[in-house]
mmCIF file of the protein (N, C-alpha, C, O) and its ligand, coordinates in Angstrom:
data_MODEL
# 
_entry.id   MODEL 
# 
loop_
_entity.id 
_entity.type 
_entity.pdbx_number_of_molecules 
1 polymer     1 
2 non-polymer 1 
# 
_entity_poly.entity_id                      1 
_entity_poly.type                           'polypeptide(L)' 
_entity_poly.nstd_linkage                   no 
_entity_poly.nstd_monomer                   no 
_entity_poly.pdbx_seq_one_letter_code       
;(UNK)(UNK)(UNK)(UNK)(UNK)(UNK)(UNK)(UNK)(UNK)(UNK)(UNK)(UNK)(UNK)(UNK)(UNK)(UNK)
(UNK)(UNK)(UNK)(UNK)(UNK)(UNK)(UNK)(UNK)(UNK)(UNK)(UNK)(UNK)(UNK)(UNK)(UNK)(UNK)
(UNK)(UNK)(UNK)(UNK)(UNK)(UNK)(UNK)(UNK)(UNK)(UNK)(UNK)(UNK)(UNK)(UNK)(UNK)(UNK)
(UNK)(UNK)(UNK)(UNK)
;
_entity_poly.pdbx_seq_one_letter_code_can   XXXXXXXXXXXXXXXXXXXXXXXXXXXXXXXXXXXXXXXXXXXXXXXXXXXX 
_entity_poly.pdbx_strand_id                 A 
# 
loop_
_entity_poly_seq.entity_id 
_entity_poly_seq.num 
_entity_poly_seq.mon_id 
_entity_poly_seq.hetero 
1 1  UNK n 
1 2  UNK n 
1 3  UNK n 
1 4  UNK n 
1 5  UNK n 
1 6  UNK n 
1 7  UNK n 
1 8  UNK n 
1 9  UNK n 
1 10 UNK n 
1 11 UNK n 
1 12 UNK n 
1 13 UNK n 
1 14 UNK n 
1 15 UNK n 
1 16 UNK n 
1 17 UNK n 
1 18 UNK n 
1 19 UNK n 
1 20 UNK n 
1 21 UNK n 
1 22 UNK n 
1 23 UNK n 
1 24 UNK n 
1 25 UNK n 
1 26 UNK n 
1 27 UNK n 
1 28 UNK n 
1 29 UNK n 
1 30 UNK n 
1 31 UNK n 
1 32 UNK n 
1 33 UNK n 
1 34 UNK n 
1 35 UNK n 
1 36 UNK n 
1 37 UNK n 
1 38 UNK n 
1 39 UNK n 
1 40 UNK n 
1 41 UNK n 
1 42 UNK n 
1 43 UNK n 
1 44 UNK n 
1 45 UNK n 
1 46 UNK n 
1 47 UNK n 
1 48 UNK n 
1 49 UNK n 
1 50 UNK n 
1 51 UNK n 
1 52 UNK n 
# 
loop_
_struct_asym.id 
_struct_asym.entity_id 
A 1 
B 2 
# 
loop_
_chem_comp.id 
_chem_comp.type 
_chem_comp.mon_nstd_flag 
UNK 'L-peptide linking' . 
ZN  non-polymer         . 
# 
_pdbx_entity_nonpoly.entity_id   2 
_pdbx_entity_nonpoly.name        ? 
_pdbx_entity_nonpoly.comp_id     ZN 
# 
_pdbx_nonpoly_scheme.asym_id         B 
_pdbx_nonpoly_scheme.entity_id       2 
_pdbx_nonpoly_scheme.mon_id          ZN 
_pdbx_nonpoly_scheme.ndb_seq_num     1 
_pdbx_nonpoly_scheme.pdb_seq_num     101 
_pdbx_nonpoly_scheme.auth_seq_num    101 
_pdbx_nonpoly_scheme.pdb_mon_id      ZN 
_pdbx_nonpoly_scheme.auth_mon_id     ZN 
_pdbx_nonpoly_scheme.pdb_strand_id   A 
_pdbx_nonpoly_scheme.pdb_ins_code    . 
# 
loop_
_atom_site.group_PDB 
_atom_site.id 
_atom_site.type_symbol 
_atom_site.label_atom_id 
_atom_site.label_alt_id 
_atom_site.label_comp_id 
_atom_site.label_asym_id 
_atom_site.label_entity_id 
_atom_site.label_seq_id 
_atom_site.pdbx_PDB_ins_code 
_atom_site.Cartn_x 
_atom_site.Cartn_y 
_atom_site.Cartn_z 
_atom_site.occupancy 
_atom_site.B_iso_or_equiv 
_atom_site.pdbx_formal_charge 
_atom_site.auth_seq_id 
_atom_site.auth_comp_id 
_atom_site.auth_asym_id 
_atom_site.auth_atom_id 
_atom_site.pdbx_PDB_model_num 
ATOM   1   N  N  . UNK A 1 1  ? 9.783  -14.199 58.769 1.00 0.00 ? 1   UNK A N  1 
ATOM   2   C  CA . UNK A 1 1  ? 9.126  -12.950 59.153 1.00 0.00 ? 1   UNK A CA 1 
ATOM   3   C  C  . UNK A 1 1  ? 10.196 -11.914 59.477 1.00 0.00 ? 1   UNK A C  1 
ATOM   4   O  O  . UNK A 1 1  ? 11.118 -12.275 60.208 1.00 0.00 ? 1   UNK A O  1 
ATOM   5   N  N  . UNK A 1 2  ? 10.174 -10.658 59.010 1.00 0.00 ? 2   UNK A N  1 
ATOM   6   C  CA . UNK A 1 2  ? 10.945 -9.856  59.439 1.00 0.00 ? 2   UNK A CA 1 
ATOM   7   C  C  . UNK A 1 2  ? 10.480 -8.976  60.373 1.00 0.00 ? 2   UNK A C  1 
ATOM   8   O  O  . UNK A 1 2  ? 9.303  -8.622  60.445 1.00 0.00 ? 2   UNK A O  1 
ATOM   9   N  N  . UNK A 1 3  ? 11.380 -8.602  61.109 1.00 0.00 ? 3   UNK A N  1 
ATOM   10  C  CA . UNK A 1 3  ? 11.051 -7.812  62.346 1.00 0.00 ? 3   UNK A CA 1 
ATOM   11  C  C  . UNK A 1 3  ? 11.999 -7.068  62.578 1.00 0.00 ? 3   UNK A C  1 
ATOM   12  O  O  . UNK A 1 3  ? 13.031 -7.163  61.913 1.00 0.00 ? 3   UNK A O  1 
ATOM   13  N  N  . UNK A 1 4  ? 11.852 -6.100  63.639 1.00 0.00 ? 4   UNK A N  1 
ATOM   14  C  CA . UNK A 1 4  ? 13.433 -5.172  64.064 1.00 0.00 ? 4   UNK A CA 1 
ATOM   15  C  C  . UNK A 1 4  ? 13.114 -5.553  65.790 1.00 0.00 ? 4   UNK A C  1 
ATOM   16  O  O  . UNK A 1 4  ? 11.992 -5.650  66.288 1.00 0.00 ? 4   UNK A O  1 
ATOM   17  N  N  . UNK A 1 5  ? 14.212 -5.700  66.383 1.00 0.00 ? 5   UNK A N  1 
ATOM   18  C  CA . UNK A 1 5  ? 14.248 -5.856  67.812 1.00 0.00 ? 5   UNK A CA 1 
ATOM   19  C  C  . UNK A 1 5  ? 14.994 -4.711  68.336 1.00 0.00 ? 5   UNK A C  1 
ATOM   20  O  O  . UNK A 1 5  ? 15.767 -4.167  67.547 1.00 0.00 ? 5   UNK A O  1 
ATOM   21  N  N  . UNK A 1 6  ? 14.918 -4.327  69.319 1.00 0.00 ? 6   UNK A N  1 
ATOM   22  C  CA . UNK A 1 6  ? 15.314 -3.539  70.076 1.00 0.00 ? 6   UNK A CA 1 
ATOM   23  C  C  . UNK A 1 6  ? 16.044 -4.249  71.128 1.00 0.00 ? 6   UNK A C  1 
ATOM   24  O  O  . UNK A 1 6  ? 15.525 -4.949  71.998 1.00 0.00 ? 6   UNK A O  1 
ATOM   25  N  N  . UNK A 1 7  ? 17.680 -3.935  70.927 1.00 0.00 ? 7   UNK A N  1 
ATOM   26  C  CA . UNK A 1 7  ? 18.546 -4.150  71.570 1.00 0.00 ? 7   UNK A CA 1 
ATOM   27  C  C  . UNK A 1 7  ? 19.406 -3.223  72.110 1.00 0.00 ? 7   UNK A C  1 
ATOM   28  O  O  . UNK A 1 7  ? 19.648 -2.092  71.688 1.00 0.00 ? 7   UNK A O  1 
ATOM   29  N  N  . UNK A 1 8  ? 19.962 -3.928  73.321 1.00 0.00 ? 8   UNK A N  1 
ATOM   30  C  CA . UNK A 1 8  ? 20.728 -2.756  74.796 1.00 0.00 ? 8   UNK A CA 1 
ATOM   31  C  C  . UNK A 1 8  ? 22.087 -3.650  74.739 1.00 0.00 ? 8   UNK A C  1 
ATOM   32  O  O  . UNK A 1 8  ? 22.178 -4.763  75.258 1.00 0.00 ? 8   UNK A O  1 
ATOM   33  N  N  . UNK A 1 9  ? 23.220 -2.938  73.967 1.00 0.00 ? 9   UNK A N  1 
ATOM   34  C  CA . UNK A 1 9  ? 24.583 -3.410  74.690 1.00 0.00 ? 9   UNK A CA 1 
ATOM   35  C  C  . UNK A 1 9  ? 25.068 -3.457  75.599 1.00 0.00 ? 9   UNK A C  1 
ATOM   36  O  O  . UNK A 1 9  ? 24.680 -2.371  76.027 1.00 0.00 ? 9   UNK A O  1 
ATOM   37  N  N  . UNK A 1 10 ? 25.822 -3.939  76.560 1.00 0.00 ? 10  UNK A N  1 
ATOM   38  C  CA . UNK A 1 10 ? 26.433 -4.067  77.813 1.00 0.00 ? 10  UNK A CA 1 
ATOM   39  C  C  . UNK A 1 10 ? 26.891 -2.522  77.862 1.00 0.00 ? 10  UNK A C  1 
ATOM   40  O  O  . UNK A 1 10 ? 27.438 -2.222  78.923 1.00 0.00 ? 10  UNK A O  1 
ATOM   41  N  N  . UNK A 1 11 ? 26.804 -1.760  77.165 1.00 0.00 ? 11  UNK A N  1 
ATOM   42  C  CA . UNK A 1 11 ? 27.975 -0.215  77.164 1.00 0.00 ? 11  UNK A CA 1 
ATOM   43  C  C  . UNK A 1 11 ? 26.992 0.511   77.731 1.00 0.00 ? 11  UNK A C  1 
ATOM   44  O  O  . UNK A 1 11 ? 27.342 1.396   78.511 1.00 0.00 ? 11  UNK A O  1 
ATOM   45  N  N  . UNK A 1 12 ? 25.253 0.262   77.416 1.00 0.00 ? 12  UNK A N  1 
ATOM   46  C  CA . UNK A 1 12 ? 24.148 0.991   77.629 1.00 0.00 ? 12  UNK A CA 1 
ATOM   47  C  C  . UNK A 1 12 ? 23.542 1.399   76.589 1.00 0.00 ? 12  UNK A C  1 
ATOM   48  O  O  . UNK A 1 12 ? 22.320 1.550   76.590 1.00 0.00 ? 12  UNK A O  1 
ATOM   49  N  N  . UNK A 1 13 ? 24.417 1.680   75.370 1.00 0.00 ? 13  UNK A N  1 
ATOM   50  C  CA . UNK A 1 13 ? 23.488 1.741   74.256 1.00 0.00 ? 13  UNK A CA 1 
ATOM   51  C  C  . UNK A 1 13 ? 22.430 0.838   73.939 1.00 0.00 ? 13  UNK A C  1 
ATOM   52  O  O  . UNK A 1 13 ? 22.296 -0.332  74.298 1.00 0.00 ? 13  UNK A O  1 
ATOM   53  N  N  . UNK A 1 14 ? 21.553 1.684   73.073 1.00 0.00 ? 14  UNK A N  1 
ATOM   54  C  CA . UNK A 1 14 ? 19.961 0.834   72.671 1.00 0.00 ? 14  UNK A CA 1 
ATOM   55  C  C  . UNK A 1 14 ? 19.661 1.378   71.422 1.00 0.00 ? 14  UNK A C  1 
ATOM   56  O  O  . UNK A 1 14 ? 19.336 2.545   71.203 1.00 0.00 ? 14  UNK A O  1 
ATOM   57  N  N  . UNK A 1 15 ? 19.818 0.232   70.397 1.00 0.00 ? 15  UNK A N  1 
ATOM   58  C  CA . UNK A 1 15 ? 19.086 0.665   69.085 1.00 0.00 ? 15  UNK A CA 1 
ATOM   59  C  C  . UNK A 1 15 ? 18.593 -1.101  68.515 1.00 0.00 ? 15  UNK A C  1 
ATOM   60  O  O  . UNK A 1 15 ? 18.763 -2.267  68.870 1.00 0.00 ? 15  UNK A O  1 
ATOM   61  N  N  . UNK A 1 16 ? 17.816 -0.213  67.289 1.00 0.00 ? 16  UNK A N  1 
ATOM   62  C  CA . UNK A 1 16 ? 17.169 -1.116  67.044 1.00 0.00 ? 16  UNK A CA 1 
ATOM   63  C  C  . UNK A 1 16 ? 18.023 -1.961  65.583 1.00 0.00 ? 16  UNK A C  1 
ATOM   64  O  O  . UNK A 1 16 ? 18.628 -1.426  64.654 1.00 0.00 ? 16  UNK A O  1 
ATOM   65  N  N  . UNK A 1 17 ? 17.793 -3.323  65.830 1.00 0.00 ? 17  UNK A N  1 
ATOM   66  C  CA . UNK A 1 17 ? 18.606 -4.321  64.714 1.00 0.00 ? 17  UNK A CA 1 
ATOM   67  C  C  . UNK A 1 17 ? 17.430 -5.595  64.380 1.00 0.00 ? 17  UNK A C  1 
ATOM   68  O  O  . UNK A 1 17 ? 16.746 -6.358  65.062 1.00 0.00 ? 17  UNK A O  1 
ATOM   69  N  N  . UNK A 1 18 ? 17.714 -5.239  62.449 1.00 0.00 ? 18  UNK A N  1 
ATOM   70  C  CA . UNK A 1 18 ? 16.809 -5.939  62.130 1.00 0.00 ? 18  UNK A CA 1 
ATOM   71  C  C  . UNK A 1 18 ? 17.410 -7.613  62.146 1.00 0.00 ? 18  UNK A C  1 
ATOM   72  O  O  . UNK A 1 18 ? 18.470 -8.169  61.856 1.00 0.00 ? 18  UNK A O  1 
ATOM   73  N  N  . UNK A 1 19 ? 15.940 -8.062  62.709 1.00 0.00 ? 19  UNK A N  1 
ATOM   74  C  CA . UNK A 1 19 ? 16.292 -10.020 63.190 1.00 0.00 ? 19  UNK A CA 1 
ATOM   75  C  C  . UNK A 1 19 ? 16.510 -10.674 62.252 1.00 0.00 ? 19  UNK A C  1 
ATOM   76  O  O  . UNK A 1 19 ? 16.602 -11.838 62.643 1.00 0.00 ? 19  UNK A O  1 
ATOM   77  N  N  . UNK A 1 20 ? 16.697 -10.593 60.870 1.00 0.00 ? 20  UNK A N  1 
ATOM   78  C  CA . UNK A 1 20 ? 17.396 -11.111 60.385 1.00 0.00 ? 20  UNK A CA 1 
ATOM   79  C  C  . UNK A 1 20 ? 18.498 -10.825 59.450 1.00 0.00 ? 20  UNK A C  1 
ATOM   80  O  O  . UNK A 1 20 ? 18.700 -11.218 58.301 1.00 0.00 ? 20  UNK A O  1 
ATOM   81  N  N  . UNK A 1 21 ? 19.184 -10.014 60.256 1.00 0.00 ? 21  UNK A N  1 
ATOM   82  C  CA . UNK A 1 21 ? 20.351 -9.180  59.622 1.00 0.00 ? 21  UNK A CA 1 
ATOM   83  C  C  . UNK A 1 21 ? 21.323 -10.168 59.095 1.00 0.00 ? 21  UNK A C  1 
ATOM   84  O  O  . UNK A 1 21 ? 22.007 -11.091 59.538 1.00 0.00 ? 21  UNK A O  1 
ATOM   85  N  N  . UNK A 1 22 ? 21.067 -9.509  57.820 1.00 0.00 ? 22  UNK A N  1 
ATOM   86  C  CA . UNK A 1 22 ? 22.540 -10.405 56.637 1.00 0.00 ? 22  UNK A CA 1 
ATOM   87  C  C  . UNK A 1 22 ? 23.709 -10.008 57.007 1.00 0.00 ? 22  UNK A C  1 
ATOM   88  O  O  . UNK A 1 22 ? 24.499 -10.672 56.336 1.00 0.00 ? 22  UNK A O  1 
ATOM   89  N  N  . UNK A 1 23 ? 24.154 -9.464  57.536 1.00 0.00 ? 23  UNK A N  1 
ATOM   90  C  CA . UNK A 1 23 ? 25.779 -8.681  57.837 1.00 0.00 ? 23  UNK A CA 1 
ATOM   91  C  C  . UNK A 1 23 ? 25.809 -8.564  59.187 1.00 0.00 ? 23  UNK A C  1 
ATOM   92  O  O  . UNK A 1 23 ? 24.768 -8.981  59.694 1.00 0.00 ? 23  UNK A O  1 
ATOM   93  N  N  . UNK A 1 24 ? 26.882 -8.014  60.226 1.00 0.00 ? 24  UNK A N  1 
ATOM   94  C  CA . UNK A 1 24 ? 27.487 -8.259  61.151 1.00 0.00 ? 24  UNK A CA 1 
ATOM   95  C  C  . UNK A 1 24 ? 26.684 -6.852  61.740 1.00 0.00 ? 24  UNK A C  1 
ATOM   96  O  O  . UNK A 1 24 ? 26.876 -5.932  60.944 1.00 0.00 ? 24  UNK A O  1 
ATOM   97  N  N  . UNK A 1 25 ? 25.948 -6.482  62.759 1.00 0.00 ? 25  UNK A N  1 
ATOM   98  C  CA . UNK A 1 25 ? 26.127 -5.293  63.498 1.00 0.00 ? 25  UNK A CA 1 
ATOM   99  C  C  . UNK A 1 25 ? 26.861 -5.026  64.662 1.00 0.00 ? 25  UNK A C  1 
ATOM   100 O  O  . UNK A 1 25 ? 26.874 -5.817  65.605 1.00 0.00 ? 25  UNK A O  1 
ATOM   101 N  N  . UNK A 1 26 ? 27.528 -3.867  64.659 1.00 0.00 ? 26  UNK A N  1 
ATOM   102 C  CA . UNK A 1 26 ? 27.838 -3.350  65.604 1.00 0.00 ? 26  UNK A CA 1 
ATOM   103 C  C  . UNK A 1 26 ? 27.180 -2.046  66.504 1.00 0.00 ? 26  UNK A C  1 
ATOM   104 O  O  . UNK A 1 26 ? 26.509 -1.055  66.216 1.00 0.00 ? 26  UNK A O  1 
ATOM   105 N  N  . UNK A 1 27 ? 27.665 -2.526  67.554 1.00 0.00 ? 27  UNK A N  1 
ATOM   106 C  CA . UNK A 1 27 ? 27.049 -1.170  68.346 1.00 0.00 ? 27  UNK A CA 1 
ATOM   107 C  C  . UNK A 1 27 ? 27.466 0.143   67.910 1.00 0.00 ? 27  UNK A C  1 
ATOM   108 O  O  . UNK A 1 27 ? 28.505 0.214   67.254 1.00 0.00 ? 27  UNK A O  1 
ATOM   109 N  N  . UNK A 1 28 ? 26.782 1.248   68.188 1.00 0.00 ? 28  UNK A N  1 
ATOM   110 C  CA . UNK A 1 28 ? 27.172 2.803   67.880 1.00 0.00 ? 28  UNK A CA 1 
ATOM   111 C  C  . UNK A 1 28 ? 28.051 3.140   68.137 1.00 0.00 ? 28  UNK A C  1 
ATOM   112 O  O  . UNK A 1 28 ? 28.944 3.525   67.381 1.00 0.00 ? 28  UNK A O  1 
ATOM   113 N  N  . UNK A 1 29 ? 28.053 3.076   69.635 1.00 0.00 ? 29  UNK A N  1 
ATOM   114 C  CA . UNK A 1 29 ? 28.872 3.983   70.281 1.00 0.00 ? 29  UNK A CA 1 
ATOM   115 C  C  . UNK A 1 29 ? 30.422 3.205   71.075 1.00 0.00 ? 29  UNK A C  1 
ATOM   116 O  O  . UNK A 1 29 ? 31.413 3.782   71.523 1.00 0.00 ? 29  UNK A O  1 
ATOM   117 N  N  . UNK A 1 30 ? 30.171 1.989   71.020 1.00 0.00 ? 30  UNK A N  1 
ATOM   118 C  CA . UNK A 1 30 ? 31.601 0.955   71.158 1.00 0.00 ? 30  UNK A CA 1 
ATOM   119 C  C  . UNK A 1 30 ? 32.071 -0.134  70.004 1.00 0.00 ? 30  UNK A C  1 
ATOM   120 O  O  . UNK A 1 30 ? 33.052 -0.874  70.058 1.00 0.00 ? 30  UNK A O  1 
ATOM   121 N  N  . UNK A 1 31 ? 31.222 -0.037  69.086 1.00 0.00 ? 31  UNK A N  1 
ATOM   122 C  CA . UNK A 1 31 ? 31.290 -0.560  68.338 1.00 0.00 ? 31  UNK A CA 1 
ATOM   123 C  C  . UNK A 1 31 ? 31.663 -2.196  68.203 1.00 0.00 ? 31  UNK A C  1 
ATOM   124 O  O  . UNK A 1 31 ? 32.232 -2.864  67.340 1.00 0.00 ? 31  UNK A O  1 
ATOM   125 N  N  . UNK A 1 32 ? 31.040 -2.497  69.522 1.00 0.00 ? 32  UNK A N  1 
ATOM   126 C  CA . UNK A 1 32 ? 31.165 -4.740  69.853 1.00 0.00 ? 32  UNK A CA 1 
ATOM   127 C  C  . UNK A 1 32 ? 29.734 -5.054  68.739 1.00 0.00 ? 32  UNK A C  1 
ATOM   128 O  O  . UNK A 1 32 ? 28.967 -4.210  68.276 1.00 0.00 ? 32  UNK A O  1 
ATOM   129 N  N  . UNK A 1 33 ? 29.723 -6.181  68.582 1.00 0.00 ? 33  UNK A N  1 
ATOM   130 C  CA . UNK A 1 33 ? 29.220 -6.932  67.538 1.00 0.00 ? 33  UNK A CA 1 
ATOM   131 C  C  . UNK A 1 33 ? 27.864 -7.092  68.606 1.00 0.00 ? 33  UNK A C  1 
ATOM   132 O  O  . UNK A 1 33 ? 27.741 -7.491  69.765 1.00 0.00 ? 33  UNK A O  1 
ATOM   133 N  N  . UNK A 1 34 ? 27.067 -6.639  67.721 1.00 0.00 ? 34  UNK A N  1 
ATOM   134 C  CA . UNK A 1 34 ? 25.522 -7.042  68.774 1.00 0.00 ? 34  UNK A CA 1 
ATOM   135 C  C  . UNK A 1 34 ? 25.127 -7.892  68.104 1.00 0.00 ? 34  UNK A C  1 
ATOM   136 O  O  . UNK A 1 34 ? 24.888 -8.935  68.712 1.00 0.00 ? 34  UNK A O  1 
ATOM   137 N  N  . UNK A 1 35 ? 24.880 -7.895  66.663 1.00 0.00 ? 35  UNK A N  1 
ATOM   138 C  CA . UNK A 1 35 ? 24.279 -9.172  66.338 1.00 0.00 ? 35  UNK A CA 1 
ATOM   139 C  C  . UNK A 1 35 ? 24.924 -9.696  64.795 1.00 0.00 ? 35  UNK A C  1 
ATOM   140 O  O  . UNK A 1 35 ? 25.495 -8.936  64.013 1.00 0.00 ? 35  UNK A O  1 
ATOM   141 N  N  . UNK A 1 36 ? 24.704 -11.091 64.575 1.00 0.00 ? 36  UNK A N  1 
ATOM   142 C  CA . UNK A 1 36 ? 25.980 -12.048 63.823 1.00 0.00 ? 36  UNK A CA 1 
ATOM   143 C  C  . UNK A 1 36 ? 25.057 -12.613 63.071 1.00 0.00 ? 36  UNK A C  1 
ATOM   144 O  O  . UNK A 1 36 ? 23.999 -13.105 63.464 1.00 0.00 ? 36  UNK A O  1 
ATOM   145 N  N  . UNK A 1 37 ? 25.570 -12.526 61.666 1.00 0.00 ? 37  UNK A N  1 
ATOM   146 C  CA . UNK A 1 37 ? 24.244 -13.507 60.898 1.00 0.00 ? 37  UNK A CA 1 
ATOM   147 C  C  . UNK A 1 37 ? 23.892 -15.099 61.164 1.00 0.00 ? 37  UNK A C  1 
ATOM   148 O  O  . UNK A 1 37 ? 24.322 -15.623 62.192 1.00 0.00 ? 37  UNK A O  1 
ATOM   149 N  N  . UNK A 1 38 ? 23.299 -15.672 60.457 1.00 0.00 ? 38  UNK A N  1 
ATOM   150 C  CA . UNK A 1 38 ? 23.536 -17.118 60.593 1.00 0.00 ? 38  UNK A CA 1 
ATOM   151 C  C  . UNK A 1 38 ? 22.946 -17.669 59.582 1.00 0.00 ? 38  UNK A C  1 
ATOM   152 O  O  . UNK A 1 38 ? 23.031 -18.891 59.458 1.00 0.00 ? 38  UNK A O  1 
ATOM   153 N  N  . UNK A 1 39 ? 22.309 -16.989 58.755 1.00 0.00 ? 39  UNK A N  1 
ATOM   154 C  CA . UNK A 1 39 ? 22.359 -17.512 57.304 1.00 0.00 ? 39  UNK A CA 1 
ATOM   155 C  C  . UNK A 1 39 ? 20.308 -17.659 57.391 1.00 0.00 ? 39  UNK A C  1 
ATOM   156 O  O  . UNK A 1 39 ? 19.583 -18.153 56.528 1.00 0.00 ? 39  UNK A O  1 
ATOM   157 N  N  . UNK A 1 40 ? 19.854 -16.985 58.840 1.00 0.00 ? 40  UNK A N  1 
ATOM   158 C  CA . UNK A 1 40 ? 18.514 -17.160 58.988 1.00 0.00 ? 40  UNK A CA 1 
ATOM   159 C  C  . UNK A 1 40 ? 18.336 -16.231 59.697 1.00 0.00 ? 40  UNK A C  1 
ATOM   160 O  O  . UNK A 1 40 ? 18.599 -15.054 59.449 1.00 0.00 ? 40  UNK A O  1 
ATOM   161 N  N  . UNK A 1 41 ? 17.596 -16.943 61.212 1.00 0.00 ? 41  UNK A N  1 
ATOM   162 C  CA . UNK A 1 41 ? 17.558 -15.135 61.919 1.00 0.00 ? 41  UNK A CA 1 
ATOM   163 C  C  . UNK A 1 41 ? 18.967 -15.149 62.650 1.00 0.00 ? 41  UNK A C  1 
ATOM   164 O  O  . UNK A 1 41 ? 19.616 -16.047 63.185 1.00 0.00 ? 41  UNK A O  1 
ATOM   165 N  N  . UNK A 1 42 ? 19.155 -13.943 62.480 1.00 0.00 ? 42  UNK A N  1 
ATOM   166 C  CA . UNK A 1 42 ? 20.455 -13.113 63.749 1.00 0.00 ? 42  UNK A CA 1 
ATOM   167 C  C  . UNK A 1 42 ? 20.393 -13.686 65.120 1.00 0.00 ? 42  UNK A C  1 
ATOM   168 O  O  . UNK A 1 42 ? 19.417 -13.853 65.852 1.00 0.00 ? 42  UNK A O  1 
ATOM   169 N  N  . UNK A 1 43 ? 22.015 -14.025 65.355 1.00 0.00 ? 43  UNK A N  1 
ATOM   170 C  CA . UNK A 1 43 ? 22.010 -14.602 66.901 1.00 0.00 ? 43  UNK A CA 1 
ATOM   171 C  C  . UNK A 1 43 ? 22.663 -13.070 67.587 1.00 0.00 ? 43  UNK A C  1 
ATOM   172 O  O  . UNK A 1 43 ? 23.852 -12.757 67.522 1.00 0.00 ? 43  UNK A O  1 
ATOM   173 N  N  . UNK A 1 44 ? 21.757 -12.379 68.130 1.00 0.00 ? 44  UNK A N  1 
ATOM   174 C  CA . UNK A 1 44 ? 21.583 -11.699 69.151 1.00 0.00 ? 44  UNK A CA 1 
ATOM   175 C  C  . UNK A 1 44 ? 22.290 -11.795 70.118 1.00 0.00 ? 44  UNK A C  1 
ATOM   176 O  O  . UNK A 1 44 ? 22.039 -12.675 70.941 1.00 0.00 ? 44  UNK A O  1 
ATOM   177 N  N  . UNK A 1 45 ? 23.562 -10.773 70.332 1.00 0.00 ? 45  UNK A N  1 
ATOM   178 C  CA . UNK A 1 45 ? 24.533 -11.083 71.212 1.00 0.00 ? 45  UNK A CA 1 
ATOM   179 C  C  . UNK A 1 45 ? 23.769 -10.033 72.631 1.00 0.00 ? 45  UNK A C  1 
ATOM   180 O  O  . UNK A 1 45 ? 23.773 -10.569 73.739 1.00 0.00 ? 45  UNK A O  1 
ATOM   181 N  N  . UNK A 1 46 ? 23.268 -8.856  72.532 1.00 0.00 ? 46  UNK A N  1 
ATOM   182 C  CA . UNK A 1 46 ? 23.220 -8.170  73.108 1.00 0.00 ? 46  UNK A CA 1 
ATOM   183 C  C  . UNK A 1 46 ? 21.574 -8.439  74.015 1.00 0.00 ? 46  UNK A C  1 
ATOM   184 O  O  . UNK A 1 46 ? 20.966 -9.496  73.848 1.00 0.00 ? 46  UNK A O  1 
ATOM   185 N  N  . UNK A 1 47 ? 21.104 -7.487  74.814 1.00 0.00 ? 47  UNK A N  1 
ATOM   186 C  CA . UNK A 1 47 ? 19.853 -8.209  75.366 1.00 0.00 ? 47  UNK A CA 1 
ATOM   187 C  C  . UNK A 1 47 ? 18.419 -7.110  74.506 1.00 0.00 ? 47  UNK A C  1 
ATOM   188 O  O  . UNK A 1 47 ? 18.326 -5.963  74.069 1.00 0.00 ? 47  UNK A O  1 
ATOM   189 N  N  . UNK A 1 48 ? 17.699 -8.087  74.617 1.00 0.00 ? 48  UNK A N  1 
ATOM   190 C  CA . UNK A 1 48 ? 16.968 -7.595  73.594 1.00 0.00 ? 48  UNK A CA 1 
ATOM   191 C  C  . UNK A 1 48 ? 15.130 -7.445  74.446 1.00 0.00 ? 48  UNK A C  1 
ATOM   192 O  O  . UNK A 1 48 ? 14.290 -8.175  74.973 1.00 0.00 ? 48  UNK A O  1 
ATOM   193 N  N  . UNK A 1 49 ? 15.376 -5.767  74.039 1.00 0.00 ? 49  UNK A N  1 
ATOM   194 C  CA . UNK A 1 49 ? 14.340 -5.352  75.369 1.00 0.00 ? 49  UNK A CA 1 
ATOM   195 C  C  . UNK A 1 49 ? 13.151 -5.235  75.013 1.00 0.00 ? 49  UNK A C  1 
ATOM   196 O  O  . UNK A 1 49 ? 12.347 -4.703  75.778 1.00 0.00 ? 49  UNK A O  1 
ATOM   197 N  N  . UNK A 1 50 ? 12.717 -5.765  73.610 1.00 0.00 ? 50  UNK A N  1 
ATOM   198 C  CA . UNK A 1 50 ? 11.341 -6.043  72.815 1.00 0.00 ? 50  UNK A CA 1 
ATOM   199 C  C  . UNK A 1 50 ? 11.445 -5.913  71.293 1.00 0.00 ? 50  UNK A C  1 
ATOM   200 O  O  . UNK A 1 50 ? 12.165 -5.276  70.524 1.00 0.00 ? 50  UNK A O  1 
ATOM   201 N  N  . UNK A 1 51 ? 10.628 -6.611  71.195 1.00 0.00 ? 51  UNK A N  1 
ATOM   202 C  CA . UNK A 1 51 ? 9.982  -6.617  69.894 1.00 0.00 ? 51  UNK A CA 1 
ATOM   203 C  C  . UNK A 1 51 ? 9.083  -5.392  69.147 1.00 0.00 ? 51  UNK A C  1 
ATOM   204 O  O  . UNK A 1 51 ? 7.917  -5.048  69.340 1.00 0.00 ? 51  UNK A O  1 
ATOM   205 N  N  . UNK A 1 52 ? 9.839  -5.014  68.461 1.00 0.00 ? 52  UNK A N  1 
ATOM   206 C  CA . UNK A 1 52 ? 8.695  -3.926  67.552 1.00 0.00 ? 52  UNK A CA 1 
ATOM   207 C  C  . UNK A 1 52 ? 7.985  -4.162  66.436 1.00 0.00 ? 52  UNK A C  1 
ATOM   208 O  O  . UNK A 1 52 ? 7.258  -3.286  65.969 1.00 0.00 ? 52  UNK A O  1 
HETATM 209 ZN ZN . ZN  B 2 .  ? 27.922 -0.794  73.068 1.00 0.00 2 101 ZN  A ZN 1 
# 
């Protein structure tokens, strides 16, 4: 199932990253790795403040 989550980096940024992201995201505005593929769903480094 695909979905987008809404995630908050430790920096304070908040955007949204889709859960099963094929590639590496980084945050906007510090650019740390929020979420890491895994070949299924995304392991979610950052905290994740709902589901959309
Ligand atoms: Zn950040």
């Amino acid at each position: 199932m695909s979905r987008f989550l809404r995630v908050k980096c430790e920096c304070g940024n908040e955007q949204n990253v889709f859960g099963n992201a094929t590639v590496k995201v980084a945050c906007l505005q510090c650019k740390k790795t929020l979420a890491i593929p895994t070949g299924g769903r995304a392991k979610i480094v950052g905290k994740v403040l709902k589901v959309l």
